[in-house]
C-alpha positions in Angstrom: 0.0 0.0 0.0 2.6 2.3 0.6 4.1 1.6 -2.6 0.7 2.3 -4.1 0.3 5.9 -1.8 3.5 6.8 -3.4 2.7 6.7 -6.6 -0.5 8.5 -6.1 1.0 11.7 -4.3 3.8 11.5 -6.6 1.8 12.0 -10.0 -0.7 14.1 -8.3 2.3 16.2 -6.5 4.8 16.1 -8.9 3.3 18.5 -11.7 2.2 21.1 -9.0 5.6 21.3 -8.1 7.3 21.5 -11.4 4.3 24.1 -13.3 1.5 25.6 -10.8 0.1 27.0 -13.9 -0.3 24.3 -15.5 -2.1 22.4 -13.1 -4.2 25.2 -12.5 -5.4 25.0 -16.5 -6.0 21.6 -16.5 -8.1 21.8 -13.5 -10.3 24.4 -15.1 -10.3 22.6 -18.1 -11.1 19.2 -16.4 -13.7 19.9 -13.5 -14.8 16.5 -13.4 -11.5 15.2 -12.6 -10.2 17.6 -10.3 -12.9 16.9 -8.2 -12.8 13.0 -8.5 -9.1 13.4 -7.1 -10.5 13.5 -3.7 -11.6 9.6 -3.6 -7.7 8.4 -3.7 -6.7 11.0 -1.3 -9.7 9.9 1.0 -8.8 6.1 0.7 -5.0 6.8 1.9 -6.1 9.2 4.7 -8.5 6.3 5.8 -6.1 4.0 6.1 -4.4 5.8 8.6 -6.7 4.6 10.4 -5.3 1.1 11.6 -8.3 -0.8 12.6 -10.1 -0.1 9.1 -9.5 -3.1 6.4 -8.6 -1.6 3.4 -12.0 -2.3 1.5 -13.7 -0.5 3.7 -11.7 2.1 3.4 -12.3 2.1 -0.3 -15.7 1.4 0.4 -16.2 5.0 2.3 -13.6 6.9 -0.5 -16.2 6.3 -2.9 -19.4 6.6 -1.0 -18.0 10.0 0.3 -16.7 10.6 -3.5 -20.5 9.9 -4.9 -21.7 12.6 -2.6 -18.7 15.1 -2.8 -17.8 15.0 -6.5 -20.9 15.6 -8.2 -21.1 18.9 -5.0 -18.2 20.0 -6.5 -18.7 20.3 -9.5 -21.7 21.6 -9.7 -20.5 24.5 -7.2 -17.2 25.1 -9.6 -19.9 25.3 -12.8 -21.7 27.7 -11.2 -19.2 29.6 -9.9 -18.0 29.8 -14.1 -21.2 31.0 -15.0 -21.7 33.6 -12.0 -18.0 34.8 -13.4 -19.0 34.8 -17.1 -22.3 36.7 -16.7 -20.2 39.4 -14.3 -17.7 40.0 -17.3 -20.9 40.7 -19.7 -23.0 42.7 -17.9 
């Protein structure tokens, strides 16, 4: 798992650190995604937890993803169109 954790922060973390800006287009070109990164992060921070098994650990990242990603990006989208409508009028 830690192996597995690695990997994870590493290609999540890595292009922050080597171009901000970057990463800051692609998460406002990708608002799905951006959001859906929260379910690995949530699964490693659960398993912190050491009397959870792992499946239940994945179990809850996606049950709390289900709920958070779709909150997310509909908050994001209508942030965009509160922005956009600002700029014309």
């Amino acid at each position: 798992m830690g192996l597995l954790a690695f990997l994870t922060y590493g290609l999540l973390l890595g292009p922050a650190a080597l171009s901000m800006s970057r990463v800051r287009r692609w998460s406002a070109d990708h608002v799905v995604l951006d959001a859906a990164i929260f379910v690995p992060l949530c699964f490693f921070a659960l398993l912190l937890i050491p009397v959870l098994p792992w499946w239940v650990a994945a179990l809850a990242a996606v049950a709390t993803g289900a709920v958070l990603v779709p909150f997310g990006v509909r908050r994001r989208t209508a942030h965009r169109a509160r922005a956009a409508q600002q700029a014309d009028g």
